[in-house]
VOBA-1610 file (N, C-alpha, C; in pm, whole numbers, padded with zeros to 5 digits, always signed):
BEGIN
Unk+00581-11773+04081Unk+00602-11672+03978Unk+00510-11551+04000Unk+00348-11563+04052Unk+00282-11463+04040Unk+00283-11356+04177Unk+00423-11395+04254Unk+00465-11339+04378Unk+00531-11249+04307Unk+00665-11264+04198Unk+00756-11170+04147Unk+00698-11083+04076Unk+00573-11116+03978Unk+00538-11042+03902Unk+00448-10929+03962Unk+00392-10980+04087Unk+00315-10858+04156Unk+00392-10758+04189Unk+00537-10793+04266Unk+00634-10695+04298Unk+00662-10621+04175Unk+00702-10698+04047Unk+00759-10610+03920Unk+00627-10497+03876Unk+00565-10508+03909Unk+00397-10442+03801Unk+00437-10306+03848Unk+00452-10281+03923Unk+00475-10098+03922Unk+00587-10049+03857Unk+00689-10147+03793Unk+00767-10094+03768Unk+00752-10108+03596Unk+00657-10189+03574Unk+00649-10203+03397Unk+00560-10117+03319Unk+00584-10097+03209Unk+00522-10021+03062Unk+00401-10077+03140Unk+00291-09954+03146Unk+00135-09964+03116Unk+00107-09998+02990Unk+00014-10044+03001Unk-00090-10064+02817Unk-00074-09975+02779Unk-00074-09979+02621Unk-00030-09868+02506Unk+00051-09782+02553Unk+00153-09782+02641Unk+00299-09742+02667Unk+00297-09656+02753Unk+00325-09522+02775Unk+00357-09421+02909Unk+00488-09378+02910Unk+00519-09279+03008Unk+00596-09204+02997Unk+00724-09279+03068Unk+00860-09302+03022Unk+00925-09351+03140Unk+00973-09238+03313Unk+00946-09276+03394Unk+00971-09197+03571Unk+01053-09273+03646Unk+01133-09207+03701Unk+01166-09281+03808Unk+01127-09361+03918Unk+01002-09330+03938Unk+00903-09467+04027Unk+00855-09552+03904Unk+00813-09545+03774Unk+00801-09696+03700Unk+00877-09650+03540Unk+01044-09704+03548Unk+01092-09757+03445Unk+01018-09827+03325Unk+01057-09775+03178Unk+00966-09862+03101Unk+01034-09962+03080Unk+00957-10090+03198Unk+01037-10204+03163Unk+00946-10277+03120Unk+00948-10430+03046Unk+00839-10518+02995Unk+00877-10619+03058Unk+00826-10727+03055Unk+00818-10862+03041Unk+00688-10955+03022Unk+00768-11050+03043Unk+00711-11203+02954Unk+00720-11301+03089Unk+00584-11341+03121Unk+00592-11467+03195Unk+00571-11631+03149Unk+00646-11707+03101Unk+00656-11838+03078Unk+00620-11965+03180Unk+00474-11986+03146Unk+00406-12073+03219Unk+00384-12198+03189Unk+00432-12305+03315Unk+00435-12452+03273Unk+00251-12482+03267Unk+00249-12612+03192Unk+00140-12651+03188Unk+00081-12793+03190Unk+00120-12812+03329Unk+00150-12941+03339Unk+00008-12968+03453Unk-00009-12853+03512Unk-00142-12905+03619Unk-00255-13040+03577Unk-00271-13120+03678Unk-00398-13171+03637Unk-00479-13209+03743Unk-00434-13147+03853Unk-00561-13153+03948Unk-00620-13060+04002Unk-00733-13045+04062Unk-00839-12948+04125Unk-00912-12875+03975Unk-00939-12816+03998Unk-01038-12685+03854Unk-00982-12712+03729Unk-00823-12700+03716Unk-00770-12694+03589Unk-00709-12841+03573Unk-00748-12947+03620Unk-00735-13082+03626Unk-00867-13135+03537Unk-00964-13057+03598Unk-01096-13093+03570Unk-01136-12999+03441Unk-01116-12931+03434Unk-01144-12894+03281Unk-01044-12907+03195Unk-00923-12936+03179Unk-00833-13013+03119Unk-00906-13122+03044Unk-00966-13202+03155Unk-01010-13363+03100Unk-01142-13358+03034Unk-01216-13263+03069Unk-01370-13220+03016Unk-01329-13204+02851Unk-01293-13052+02862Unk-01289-13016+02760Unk-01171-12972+02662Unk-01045-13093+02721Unk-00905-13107+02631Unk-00905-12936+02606Unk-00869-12867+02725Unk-00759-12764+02716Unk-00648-12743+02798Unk-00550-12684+02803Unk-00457-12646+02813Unk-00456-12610+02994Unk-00448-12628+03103Unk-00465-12595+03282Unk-00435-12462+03252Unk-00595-12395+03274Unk-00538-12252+03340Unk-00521-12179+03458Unk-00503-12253+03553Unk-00516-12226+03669Unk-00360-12155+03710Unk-00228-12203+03661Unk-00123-12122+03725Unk-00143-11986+03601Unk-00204-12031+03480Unk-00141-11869+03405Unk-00277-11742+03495Unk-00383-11793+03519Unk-00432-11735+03587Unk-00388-11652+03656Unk-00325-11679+03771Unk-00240-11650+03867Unk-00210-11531+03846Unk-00119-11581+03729Unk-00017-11483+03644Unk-00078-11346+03629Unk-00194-11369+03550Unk-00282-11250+03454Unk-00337-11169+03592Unk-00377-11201+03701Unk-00434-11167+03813Unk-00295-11116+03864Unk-00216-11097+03911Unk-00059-11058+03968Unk+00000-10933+03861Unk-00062-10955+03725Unk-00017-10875+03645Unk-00131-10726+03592Unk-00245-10763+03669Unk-00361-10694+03622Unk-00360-10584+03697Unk-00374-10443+03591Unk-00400-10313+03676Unk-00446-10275+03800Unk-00560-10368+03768Unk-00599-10311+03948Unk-00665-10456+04017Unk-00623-10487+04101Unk-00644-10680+04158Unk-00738-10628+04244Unk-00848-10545+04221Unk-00993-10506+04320Unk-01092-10629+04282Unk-01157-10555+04292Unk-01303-10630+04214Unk-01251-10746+04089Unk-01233-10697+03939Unk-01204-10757+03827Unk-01137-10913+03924Unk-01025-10859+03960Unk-00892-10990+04000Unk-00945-11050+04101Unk-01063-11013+04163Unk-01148-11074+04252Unk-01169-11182+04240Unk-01263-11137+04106Unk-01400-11187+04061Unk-01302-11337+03974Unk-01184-11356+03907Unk-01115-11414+03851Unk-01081-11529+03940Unk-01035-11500+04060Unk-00961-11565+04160Unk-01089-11642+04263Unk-01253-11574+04231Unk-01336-11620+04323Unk-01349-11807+04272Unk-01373-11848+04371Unk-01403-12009+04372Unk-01539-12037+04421Unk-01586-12130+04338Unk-01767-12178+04401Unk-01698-12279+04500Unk-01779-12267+04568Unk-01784-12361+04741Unk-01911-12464+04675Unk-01994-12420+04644Unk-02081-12499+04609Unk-02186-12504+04423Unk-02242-12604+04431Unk-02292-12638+04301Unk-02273-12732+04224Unk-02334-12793+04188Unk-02317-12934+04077Unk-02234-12855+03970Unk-02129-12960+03975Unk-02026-12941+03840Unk-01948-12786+03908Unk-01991-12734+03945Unk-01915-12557+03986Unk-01821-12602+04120Unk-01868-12644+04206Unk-01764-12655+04295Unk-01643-12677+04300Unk-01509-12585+04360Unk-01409-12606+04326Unk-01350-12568+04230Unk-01417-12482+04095Unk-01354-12457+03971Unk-01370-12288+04024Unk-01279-12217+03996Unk-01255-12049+03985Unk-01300-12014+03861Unk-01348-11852+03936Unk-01424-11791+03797Unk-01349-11781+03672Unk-01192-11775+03716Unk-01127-11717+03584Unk-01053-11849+03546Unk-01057-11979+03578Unk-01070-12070+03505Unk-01204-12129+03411Unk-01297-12123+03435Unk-01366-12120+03391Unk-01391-11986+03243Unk-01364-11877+03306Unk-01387-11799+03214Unk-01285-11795+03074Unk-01133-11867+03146Unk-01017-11907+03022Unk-01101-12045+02909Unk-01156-12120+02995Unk-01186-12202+02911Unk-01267-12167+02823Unk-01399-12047+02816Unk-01444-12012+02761Unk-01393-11948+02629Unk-01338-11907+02684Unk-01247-11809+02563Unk-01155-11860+02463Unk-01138-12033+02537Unk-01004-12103+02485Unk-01159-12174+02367Unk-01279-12227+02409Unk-01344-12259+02315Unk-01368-12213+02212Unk-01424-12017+02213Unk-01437-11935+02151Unk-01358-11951+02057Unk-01211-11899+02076Unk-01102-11854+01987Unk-01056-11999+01945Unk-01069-12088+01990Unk-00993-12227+01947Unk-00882-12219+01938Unk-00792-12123+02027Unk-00641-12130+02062Unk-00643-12063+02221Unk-00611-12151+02334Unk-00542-12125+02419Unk-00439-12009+02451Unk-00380-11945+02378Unk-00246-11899+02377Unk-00352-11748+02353Unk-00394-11731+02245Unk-00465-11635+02221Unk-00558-11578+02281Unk-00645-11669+02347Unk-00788-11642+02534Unk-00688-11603+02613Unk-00556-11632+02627Unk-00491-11592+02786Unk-00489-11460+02717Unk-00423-11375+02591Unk-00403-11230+02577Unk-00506-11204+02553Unk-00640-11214+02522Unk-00763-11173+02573Unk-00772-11131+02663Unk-00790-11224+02713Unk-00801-11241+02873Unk-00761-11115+02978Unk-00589-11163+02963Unk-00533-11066+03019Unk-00545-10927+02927Unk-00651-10895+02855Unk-00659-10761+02792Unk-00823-10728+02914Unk-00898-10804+02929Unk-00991-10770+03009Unk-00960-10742+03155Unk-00867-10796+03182Unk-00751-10792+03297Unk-00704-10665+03297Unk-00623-10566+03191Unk-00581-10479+03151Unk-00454-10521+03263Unk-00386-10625+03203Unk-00258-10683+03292Unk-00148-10613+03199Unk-00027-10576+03300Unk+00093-10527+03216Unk+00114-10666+03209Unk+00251-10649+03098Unk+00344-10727+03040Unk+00239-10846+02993Unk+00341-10986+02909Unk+00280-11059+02847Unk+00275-11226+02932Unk+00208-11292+02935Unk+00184-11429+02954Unk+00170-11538+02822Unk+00266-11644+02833Unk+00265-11741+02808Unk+00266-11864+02813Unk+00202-11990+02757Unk+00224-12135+02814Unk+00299-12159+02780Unk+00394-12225+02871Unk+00571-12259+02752Unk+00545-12370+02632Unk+00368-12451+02648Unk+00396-12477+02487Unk+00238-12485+02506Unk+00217-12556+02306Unk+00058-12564+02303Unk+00023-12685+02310Unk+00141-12770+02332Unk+00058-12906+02356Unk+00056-12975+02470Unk-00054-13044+02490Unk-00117-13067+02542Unk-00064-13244+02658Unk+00028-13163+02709Unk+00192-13223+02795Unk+00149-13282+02937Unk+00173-13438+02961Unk+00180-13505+03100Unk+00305-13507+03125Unk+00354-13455+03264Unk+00439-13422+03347Unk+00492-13609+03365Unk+00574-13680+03361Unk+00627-13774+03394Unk+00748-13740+03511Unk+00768-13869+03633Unk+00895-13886+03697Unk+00907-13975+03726Unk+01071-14014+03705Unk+01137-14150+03768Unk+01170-14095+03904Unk+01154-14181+04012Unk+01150-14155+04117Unk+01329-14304+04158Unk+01380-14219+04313Unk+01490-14270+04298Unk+01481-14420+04334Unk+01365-14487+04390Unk+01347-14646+04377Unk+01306-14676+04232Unk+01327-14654+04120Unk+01279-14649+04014Unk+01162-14650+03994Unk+01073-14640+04042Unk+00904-14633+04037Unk+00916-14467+03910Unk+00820-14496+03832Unk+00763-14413+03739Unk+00664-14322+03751Unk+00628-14168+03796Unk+00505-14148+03816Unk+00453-14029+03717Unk+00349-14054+03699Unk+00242-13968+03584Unk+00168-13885+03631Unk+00194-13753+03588Unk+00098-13696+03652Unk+00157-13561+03735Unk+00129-13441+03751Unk+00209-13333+03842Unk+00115-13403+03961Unk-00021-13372+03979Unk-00040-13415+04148Unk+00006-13536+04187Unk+00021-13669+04112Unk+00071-13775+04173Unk+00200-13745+04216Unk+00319-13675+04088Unk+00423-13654+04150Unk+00458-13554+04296Unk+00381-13481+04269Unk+00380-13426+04431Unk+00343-13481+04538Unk+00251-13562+04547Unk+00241-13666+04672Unk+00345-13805+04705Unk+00414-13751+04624Unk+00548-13886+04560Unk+00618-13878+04704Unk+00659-14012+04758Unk+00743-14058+04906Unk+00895-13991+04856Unk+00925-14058+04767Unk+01078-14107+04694Unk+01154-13961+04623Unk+01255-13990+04637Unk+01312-13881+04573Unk+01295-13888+04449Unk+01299-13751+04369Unk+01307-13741+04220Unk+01425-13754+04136Unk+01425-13834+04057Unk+01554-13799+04026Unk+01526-13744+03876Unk+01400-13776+03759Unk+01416-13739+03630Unk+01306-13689+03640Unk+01242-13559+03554Unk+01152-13541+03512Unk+01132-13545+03385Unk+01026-13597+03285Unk+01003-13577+03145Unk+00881-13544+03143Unk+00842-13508+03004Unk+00727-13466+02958Unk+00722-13616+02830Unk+00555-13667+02828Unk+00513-13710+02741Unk+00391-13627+02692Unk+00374-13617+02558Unk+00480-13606+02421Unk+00606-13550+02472Unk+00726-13650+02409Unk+00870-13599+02431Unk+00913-13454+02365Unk+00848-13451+02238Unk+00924-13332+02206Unk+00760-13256+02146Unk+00780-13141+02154Unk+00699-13020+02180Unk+00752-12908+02135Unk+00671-12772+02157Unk+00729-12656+02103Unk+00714-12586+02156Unk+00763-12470+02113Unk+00722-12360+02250Unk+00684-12257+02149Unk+00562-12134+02210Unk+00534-12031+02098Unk+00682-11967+02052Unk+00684-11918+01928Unk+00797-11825+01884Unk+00808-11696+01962Unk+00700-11667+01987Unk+00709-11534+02083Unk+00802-11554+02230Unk+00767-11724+02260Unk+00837-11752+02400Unk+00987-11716+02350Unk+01010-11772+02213Unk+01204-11778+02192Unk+01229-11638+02187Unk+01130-11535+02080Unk+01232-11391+02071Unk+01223-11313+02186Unk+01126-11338+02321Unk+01154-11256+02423Unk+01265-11297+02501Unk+01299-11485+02530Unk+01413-11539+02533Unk+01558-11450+02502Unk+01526-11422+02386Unk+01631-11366+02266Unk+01717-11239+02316Unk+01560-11108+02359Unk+01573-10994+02387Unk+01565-11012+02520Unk+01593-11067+02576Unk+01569-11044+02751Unk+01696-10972+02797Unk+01686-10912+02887Unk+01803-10859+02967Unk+01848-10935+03074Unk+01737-11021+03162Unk+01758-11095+03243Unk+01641-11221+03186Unk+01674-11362+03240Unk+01577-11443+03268Unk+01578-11489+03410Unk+01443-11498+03448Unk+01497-11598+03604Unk+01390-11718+03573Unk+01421-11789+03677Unk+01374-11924+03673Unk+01324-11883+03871Unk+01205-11985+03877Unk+01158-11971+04044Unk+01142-11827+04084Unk+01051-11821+04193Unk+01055-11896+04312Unk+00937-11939+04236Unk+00973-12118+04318Unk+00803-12186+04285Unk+00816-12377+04302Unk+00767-12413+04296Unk+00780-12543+04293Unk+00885-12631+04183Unk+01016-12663+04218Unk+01150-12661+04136Unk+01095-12791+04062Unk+01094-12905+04037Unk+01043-13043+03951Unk+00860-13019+03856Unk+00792-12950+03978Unk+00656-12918+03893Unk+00627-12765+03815Unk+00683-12760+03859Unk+00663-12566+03763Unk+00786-12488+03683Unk+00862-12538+03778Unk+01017-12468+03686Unk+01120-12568+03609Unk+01106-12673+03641Unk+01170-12755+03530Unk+01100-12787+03435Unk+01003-12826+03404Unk+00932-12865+03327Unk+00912-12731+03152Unk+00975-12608+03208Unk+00962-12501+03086Unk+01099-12592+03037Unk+01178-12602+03085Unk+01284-12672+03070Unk+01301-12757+02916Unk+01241-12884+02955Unk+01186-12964+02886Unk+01091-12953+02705Unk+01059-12818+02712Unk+01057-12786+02556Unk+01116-12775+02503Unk+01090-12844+02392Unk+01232-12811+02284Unk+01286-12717+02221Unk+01389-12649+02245Unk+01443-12529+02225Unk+01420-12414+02345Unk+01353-12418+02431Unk+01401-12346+02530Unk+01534-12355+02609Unk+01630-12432+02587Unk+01760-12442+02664Unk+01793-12364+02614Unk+01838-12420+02472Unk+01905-12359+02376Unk+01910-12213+02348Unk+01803-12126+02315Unk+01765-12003+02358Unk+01830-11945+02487Unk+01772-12021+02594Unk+01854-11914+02678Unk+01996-11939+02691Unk+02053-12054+02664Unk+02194-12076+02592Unk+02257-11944+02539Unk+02192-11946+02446Unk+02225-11801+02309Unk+02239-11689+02383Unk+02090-11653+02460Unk+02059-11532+02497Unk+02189-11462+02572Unk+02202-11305+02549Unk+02305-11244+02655Unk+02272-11242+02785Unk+02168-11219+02781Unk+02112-11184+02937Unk+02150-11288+03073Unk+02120-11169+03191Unk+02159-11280+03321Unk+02098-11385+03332Unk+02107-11501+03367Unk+02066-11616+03411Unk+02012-11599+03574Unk+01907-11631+03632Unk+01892-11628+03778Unk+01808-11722+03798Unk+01846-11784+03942Unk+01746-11881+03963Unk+01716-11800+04141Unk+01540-11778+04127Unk+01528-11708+04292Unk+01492-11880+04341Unk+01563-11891+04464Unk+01596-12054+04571Unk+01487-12030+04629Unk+01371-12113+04670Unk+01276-12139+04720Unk+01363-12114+04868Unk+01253-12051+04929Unk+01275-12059+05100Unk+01277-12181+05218Unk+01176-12247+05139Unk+01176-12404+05245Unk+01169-12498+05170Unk+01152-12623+05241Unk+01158-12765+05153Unk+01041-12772+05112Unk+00996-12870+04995Unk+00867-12906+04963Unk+00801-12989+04970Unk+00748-13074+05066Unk+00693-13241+05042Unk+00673-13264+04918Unk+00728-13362+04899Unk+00744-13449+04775Unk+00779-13365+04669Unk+00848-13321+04685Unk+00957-13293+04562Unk+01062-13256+04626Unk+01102-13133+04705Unk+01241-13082+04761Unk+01288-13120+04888Unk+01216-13228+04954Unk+01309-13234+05073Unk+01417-13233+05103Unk+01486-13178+05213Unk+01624-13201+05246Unk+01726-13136+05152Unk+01637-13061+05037Unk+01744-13027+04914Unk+01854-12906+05016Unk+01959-12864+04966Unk+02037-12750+04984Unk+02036-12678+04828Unk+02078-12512+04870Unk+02031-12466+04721Unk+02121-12535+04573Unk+02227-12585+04657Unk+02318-12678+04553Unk+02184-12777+04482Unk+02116-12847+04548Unk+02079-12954+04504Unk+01969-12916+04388Unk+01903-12782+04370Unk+01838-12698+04331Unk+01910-12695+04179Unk+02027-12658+04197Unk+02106-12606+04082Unk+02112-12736+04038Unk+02213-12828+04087Unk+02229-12947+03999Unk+02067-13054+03962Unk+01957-12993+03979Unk+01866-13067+03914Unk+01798-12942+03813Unk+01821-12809+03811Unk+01825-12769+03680Unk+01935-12793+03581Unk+02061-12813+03619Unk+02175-12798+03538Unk+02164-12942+03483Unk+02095-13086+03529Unk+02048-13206+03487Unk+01973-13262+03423Unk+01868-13124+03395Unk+01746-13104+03284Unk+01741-12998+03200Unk+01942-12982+03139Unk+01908-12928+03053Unk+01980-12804+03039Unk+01939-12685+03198Unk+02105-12560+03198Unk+02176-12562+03254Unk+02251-12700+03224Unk+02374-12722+03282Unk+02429-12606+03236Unk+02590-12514+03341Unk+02663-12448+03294Unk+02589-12296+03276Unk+02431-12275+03313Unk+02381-12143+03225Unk+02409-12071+03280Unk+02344-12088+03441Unk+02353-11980+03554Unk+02447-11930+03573Unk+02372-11762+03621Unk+02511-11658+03646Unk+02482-11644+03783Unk+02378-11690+03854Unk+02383-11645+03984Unk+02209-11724+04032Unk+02244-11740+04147Unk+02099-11771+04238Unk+02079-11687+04346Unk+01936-11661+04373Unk+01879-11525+04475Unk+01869-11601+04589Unk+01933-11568+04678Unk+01915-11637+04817Unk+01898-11611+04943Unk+01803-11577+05047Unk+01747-11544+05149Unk+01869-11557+05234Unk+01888-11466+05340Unk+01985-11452+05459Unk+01884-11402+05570Unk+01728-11382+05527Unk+01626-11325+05671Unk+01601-11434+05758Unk+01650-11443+05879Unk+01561-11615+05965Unk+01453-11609+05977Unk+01387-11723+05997Unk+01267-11782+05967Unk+01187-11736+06109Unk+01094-11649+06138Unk+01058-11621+06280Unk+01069-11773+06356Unk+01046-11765+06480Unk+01006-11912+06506Unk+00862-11930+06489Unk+00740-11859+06470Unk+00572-11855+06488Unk+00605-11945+06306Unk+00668-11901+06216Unk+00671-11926+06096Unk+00739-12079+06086Unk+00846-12127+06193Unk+00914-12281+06171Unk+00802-12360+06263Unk+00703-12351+06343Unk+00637-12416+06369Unk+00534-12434+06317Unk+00461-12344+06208Unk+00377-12419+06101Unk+00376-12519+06028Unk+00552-12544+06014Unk+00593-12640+05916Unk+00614-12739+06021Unk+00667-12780+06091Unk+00734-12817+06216Unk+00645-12975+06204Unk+00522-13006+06173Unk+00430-13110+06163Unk+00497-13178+06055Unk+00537-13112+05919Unk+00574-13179+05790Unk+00673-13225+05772Unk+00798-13167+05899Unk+00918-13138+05952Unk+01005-13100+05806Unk+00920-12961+05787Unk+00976-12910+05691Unk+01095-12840+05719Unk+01189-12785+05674Unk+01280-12662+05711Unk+01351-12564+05610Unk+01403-12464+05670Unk+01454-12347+05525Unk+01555-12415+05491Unk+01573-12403+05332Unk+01665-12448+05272Unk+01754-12365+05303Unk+01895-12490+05308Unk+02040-12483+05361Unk+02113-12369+05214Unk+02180-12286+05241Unk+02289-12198+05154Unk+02388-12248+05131Unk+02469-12387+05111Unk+02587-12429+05130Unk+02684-12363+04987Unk+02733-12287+05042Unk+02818-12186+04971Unk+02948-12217+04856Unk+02981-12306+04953Unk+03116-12377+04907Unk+03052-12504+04768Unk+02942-12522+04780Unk+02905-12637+04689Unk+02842-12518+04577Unk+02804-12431+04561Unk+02750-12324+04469Unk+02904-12279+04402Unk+02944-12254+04502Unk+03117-12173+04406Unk+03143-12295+04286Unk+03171-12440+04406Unk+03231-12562+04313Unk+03135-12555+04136Unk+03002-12501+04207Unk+02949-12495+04060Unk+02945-12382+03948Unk+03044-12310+04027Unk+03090-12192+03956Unk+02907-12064+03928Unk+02824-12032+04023Unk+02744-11978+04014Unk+02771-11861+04165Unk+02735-11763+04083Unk+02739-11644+04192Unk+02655-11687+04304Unk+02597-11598+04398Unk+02520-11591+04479Unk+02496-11476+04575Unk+02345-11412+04511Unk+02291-11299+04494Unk+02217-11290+04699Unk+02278-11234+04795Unk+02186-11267+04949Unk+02121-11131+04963Unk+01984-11192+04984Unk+01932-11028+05064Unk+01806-11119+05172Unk+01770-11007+05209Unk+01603-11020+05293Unk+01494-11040+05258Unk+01475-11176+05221Unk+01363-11210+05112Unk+01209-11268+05184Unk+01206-11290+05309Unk+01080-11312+05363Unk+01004-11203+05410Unk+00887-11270+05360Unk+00773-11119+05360Unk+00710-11161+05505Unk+00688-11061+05590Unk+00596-11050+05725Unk+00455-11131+05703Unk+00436-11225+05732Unk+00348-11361+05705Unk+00354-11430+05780Unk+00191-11503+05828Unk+00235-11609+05955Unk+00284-11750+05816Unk+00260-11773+05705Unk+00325-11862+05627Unk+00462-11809+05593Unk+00600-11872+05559Unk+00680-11856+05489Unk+00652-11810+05336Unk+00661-11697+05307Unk+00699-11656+05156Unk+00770-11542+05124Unk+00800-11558+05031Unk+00874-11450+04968Unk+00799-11299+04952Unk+00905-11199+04976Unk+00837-11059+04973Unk+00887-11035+04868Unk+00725-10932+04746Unk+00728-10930+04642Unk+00825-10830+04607Unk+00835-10710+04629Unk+00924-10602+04693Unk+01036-10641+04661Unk+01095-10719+04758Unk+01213-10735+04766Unk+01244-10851+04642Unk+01168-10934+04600Unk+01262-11033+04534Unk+01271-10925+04379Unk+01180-10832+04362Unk+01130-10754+04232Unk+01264-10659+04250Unk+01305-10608+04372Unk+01368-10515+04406Unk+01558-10612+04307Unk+01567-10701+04351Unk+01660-10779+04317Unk+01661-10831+04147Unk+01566-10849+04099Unk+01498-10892+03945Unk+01575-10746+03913Unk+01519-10625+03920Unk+01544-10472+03830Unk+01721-10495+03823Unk+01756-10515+03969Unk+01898-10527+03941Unk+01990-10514+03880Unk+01940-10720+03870Unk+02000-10801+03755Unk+01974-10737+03647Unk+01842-10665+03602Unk+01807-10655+03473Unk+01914-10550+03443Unk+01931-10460+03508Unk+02034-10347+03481Unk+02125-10419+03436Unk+02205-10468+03503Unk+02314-10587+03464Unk+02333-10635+03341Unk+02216-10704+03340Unk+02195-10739+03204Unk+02203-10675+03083Unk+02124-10545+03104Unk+02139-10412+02955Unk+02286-10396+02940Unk+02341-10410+03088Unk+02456-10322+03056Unk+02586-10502+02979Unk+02558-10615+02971Unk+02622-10670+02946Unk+02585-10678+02807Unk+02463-10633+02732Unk+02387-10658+02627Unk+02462-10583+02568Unk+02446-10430+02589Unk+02526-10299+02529Unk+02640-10312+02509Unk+02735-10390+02654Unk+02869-10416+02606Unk+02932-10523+02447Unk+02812-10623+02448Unk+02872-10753+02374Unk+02802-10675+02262Unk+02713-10571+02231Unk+02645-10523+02100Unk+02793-10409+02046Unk+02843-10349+02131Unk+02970-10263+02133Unk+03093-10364+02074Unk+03131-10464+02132Unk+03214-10564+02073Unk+03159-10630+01927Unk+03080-10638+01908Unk+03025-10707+01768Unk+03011-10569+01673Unk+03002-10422+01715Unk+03010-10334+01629Unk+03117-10282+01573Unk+03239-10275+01685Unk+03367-10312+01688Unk+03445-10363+01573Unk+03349-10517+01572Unk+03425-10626+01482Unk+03338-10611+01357Unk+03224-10534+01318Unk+03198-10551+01213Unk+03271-10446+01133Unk+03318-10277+01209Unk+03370-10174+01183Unk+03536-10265+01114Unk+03582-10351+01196Unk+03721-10346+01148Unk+03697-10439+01009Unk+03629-10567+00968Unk+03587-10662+00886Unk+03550-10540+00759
//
């Protein structure tokens, strides 16, 4: 997620608003962050001091922050060494602070990201305090996001214990008003299904007018996506929940250098398959451009996947405007 949002930041509303230009549209958004981590820094202060993993919204607030010099540095720096410090980042540490202070989580991240002077808004998709569960396809049970990622077996369910949960109200009315939502790029069972899994987030984006998008991870993932094709992607969101939502998935057509398939080549990882004909059967568009960024790792270029996000969002206004035109329509003749 904090790949797209770096690409989107030039194009969103500055703090206390600005002029709209043709190099940055006043556009907003809302990032919806799972919170399921529990290992490394935000594993470890999770269990210390029962808060909320801030280590992916981090990310976020740092990807979204005015200027990622110094400040987004200093956030992102990690102790190498020290009793108790090692391994924990400054700006985990510094969330927890703030999460003690204020005694709400939700409220230290917009702090936070106000010391950040980050566009747009961040959220945890809920406030409680949620273990990532999976049935794995030998039926084995596993607890835990890092256990499930070191998982042999295929996934077949993910849940959250506590079963049912909430999500802030702010998460549903930006839901509400969105022009577009996307789901990914990012780890599909540990980061993007799991927003899933709150109660009333389906439903919402159910309602919502806006486009549906899911951006398809570029390669497989040990222990969670192997072998997937982007079909297999879709039918394990559409299995937890948006079945039927999607209007379309973002999907890479750039090849993989070869310097870039032999990094993986040990894990015998590979780029996920496009199988076209199994996406139609599921009745979902499919959005192709040039999505790998010049990297000796495989990832996504921010640019381009942001370049594809504005898009849709256009898309979106313009399907919003249309169905607000039909409902004005019908209230004029009533």
């Amino acid at each position: 997620m904090s790949t797209l949002l770096r690409g989107l930041k030039p194009f969103l509303v500055r703090p206390g608003g600005g002029k709209r230009t043709p190099e940055a549209p006043a556009a907003e958004i809302t990032a919806v962050v799972t919170v399921t981590d529990d290992g490394g820094s935000s594993g470890r202060l999770r269990r210390e001091f029962d808060i909320l993993p801030p280590g992916d919204i981090r990310s976020c607030m740092v990807a979204l922050s005015e200027d990622e010099a110094l400040l987004s540095r200093l956030f992102q720096y990690r102790f190498a060494t020290g009793r108790g410090l090692k391994g924990h980042s400054f700006g985990n540490l510094f969330l927890a602070a703030m999460t003690n202070l204020t005694g709400d989580f939700a409220h230290a991240v917009r702090l936070s990201s106000e010391v950040l002077a980050s566009r747009g808004r961040i959220f945890p998709s809920t406030h409680a305090n949620v273990v990532l569960e999976a049935t794995l396809e030998n039926g084995a049970v596993v607890a835990g996001e890092s256990r499930i990622s070191r998982s042999k077996a295929r996934i077949e369910r993910i849940t959250l214990r506590p079963r049912r949960c909430r999500p802030l109200p702010e998460t549903l009315e930006a839901i509400a008003s969105a022009d577009l939502i996307t789901l990914g790029p990012g780890s599909l069972f540990t980061s993007v299904v799991p927003n899933l899994l709150v109660e009333g987030i389906p439903r919402a984006i159910r309602e919502s007018p806006a486009v549906k998008a899911y951006f398809v991870n570029l390669m497989w993932q040990p222990g969670e996506t192997m072998q997937f094709r982007a079909s297999d992607h879709v039918a394990a969101l559409y299995s937890h929940g948006l079945r039927g939502m999607l209007d379309c998935v973002v999907v890479n057509t750039a090849p993989i250098a070869g310097a870039q398939r032999r990094r993986y080549a040990a894990a015998r990882v590979q780029p996920v398959e496009v199988d076209y004909d199994r996406l139609a059967a599921l009745k979902v568009g499919v959005i192709r451009r040039e999505l790998v960024a010049q990297a000796p790792k495989v990832r996504h270029d921010p640019q381009a996947i942001a370049a594809v996000a504005l898009e849709l969002a256009a898309a979106g206004r313009r399907r919003r405007a249309k169905l607000e035109g039909r409902l004005g329509r019908a209230t004029t003749v009533r």
